[in-house]
Phi, psi and omega in degrees: 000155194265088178315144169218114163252203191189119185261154190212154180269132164275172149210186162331318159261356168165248184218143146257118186251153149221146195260134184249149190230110170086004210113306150310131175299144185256302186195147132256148190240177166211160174185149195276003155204185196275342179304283196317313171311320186283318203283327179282007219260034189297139193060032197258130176288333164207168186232087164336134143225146160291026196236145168286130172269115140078119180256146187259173207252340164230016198205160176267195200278172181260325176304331199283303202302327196289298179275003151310303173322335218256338226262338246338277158327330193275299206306010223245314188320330193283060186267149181300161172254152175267166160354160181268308172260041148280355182238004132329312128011140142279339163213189169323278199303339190246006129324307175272322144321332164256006171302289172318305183304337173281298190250353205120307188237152174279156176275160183245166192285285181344305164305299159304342178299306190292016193283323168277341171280351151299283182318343211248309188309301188299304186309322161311314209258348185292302215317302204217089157308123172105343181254279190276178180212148182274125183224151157262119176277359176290305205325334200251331176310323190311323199259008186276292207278355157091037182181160177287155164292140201262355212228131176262157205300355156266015172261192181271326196263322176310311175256037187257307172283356150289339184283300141357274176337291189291323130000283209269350176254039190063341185284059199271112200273075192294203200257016210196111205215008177068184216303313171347310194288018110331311182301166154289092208318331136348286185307301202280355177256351165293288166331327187272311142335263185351295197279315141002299147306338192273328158296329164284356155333277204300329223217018150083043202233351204279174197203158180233159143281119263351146168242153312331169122332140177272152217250108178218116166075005196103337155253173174248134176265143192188119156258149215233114177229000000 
């Protein structure tokens, strides 16, 4: 049977997928929310996101920080997640105020821009246990090349060995990718990571930030490359 997964992306305008079948690219899509990507996704065994799963209730995650540590130039790509009811919050400020109250530290604007696609992201993986998971793509370029990347993912040479990576991990992308190719090729070599992962997933090969998982409620938090 035909492994089929789907790695998926945020970007400025919604999301970006790409789905790899045995290993190999199959298609990338878009869709302005992830709901739409998960409802097409019929027979896909798992669904990669670059959006952080599962927040813990007072403190920040163990996951960021473990792969950040992993990234060394890269590490900046990595933002901590805060507390569950800091994104709660209706707005900035007092967001970034029970941020501080909780951990210490303030939340950055950067972070919070991802609240909804965060918030969108999680109600899924609560919904439907088990089809997604949380990947990062340096974290999974990092282990394609057995080191952190020297060159970040908007330059030519970043995504020329990123493109390199995938390449070489069967994942070969062509130049014509349909309406998708509209994304930002960051994105779609993001996405393309993921989904990377999302075939070690599938097929039991994958390793997480932090192993075990950390555990809250019943679920496990984790990014998985």
């Amino acid at each position: 049977m035909s492994i089929r997964v789907i790695g998926v992306d945020a970007y400025a305008l919604g999301w970006v997928g790409v789905e790899l079948r045995d290993g190999s690219f199959g298609r990338a899509v878009l869709a302005s929310t992830l709901y739409e990507i998960v409802a097409g996704s019929s027979g896909a065994s798992v669904i990669g996101v670059d959006i952080p799963l599962g927040m813990l209730p007072d403190r920040w995650r163990a996951a960021d920080t473990l792969a950040a540590d992993q990234l060394g130039p890269r590490r900046g790509s990595v933002f901590r997640v805060p507390p569950r009811a800091v994104w709660q919050e209706p707005e900035f400020t007092t967001a970034n105020r029970l941020c501080r109250e909780l951990t210490g530290a303030g939340l950055s604007r950067q972070s919070w821009a991802l609240r909804p696609k965060l918030l969108e992201a999680n109600a899924i993986w609560e919904r439907h246990p088990g089809l997604l998971f949380e990947a990062h793509p340096e974290v999974s370029f990092r282990t394609m090349a057995g080191e952190p990347l020297q060159y970040a993912k908007k330059t030519w040479t970043g995504q020329a060995r990123r493109r390199e990576l995938l390449a070489r991990n069967g994942i070969v992308l062509p130049d014509q990718i349909g309406p998708a190719g509209q994304a930002p090729p960051d994105d779609i070599l993001d996405a393309a990571a993921v989904a990377w992962s999302a075939h070690r997933m599938a097929t039991g090969t994958a390793l997480s930030h932090p192993s075990p998982p950390e555990e809250n409620n019943g679920s496990k938090i984790a990014i998985w490359y």
